[in-house]
N, C-alpha and C positions, 0 to 999 in steps of 0.2 A: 418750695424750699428757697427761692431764688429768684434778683434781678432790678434797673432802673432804666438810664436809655442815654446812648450817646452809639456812632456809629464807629467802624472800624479806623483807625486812623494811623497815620504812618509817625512812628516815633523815632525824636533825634535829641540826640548823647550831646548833652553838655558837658561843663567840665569833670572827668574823668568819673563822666557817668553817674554822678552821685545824685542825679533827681531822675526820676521817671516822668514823663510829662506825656498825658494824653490828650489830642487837637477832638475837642468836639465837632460833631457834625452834624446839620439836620438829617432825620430819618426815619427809617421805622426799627429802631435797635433798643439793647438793653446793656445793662453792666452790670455787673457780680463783682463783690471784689471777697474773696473767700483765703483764710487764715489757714497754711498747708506747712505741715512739719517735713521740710526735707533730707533724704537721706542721712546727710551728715548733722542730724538734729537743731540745728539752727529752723527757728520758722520765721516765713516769708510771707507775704502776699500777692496774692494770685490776681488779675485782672481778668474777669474773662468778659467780652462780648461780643452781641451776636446781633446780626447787620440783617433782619428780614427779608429787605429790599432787593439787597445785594446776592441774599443767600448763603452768609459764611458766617461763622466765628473764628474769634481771634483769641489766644490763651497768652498774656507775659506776664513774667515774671523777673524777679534780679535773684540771682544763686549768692551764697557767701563770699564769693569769692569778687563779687561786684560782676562779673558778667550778668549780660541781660537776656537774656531767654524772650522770643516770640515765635507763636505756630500760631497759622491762621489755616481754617476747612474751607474752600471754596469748594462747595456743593456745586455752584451752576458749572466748572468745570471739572470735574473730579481730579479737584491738583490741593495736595497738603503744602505746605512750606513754611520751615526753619528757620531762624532767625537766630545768630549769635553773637552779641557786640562784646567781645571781649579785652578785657584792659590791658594796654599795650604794656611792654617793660621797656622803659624808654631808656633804661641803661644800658640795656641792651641795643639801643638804635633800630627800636618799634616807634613806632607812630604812637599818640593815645591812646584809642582803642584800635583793633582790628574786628573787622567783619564777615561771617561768611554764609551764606546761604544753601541751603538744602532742598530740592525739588522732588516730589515725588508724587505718583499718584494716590488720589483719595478712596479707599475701600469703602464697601459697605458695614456699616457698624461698629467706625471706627471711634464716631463722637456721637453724640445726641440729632435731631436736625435743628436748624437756627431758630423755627419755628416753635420749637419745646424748648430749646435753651431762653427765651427772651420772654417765656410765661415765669420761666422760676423763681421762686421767692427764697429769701434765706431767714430762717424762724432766729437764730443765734449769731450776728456777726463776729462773734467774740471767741467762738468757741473755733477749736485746731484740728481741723479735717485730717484723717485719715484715709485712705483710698479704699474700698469696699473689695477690689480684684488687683492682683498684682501679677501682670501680664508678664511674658516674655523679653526679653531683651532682641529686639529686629537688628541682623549686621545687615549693613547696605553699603555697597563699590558704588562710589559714585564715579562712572567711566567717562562722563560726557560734562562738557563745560557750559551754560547756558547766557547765550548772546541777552544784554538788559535790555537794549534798545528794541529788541524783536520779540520779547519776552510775552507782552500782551497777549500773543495766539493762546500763549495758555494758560494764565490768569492776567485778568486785571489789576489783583494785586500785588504782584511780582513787583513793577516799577517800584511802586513807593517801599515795599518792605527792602529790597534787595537793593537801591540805589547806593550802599555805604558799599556793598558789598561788590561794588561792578566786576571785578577782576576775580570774582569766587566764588560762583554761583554754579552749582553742581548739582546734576543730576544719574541716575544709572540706565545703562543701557537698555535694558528690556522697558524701560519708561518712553526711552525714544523711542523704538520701536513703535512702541503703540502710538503714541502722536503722529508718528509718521502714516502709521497704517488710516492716521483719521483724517488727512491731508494737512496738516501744520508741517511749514515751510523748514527745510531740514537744514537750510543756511541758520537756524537759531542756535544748532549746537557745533562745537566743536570738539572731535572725539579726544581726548587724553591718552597719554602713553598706557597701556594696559597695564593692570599688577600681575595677570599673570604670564605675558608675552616679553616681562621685563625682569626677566629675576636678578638683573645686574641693581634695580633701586632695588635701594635697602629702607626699611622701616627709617621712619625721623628718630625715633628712640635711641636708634644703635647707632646712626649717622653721626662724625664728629666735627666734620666742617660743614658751618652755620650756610655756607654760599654753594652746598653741593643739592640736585635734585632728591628727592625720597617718597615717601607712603606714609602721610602724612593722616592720624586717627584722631577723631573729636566724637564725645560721648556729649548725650544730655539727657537729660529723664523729664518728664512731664506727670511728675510728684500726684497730680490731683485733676481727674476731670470730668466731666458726666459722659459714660460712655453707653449706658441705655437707657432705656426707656419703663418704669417699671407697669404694669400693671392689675388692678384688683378683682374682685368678682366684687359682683352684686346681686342682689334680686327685690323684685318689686313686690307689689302689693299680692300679685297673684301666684308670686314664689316664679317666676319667669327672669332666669340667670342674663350678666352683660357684666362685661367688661370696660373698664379706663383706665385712664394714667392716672397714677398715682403718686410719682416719684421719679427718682434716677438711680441708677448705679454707678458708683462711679470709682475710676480704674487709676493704674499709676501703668507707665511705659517705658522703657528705655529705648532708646537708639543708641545704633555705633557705626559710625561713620569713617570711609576708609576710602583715599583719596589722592592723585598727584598734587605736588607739589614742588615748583621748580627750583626752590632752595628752602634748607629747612629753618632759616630765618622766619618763615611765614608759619613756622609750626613748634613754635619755643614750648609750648605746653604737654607738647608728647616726648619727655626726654625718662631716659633711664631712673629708676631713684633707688 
């Protein structure tokens, strides 16, 4: 179904975001770029690739709203991670865009492996994917703040994806945990006020001065992606049955993410409507 080759690469927002640009790399990878109708019926295109070497895929995309959407699977560490360059409101007295990132760990059978995603062919580039399963919506507390400069224990591709994002890079506690329990250095995180040891923040929504702390929520969906493996029977000449790949499945997901934030200036997208 799918695929051609350039390797994972760290993408940066020029002006107010309006190009996508991806830095080729030597490697052993591929690229998909696949045609996905998202929620709000506007369609988009997907980049997805997948880095053999390295052992990850990368999924971006741009939402309607010109924010730019990147998740990348680092297999060789089992760490997902988020990516959201969103455009600033400068009337507001934002920057261009803002950025924030999302840590978490990678399950089993969450995506394809890099290995099956970088065989795939696409028979139709033209044609507008729809998702074959339409998963659950995951809420995730991100309780813990993660240090960039120290970042590398737990992927390598933290630095380049997350460097826009130094000061917003968030993970959830039962995630440290585990890193801790695997020996990664526990000077990486630094814990955040609790949401529920804190019931004095209030949600950003209801919050009315721009300069006070809150609980700060960002949604994003991942529209379109191969999340199995499919495969067929066979039989041979002697009517003796086997099995192979034959395809993928592929899923749509939401996240919601729920977060401190020390003025709701950093979180103008979650207001009342």
């Amino acid at each position: 179904m799918f695929a051609s080759c350039i390797s994972v690469a760290s993408v940066r927002i020029l002006t107010r975001l309006c190009a996508l640009v991806l830095v080729a790399a030597v490697g052993l990878g591929s690229e998909l770029r696949v045609r996905v109708r998202l929620s709000d019926g506007l369609v988009t295109e997907e980049v997805l690739e997948a880095d053999s070497e390295r052992d990850s895929i990368s999924l971006e995309f741009k939402q309607g709203d010109g924010t730019l959407i990147t998740f990348v699977a680092d297999f060789k560490q089992d760490v997902k991670i988020f990516r959201a360059l969103i455009l600033g409101e400068l009337e507001r007295g934002q920057n261009q865009y803002q950025a924030l990132c999302f840590i978490s760990r990678l399950n089993r059978n969450e995506i394809i492996p890099s290995e099956s995603m970088a065989r795939l062919r696409q028979k139709n580039p033209q044609a507008i994917r729809l998702a074959e399963e339409r998963r659950g919506l995951e809420q995730l507390t991100m309780s813990a703040a993660v240090n960039l400069s120290r970042a590398w224990q737990l992927s390598s591709h933290i630095h380049n994806m997350c460097s826009e994002a130094r000061e917003a890079i968030y993970t959830r506690e039962a995630d440290v945990k585990h890193w801790l329990d695997k020996g990664v250095d526990g000077s990486i995180f630094e814990v955040l006020p609790q949401t529920t040891e804190m019931p004095s923040f209030q949600a950003c929504h209801s919050t009315k001065d721009l300069w006070q702390p809150c609980l700060c929520t960002y949604s994003l969906r991942l529209e379109w992606y191969p999340c199995l493996l499919k495969y067929c029977r066979s039989r041979d000449t002697v009517g003796k049955g086997s099995t192979y790949k034959c395809g993928i499945k592929s899923c749509s997901k939401g996240y919601h993410f729920t977060y401190y934030v020390p003025q709701k200036q950093l979180c103008l997208w979650d207001e009342e409507t």
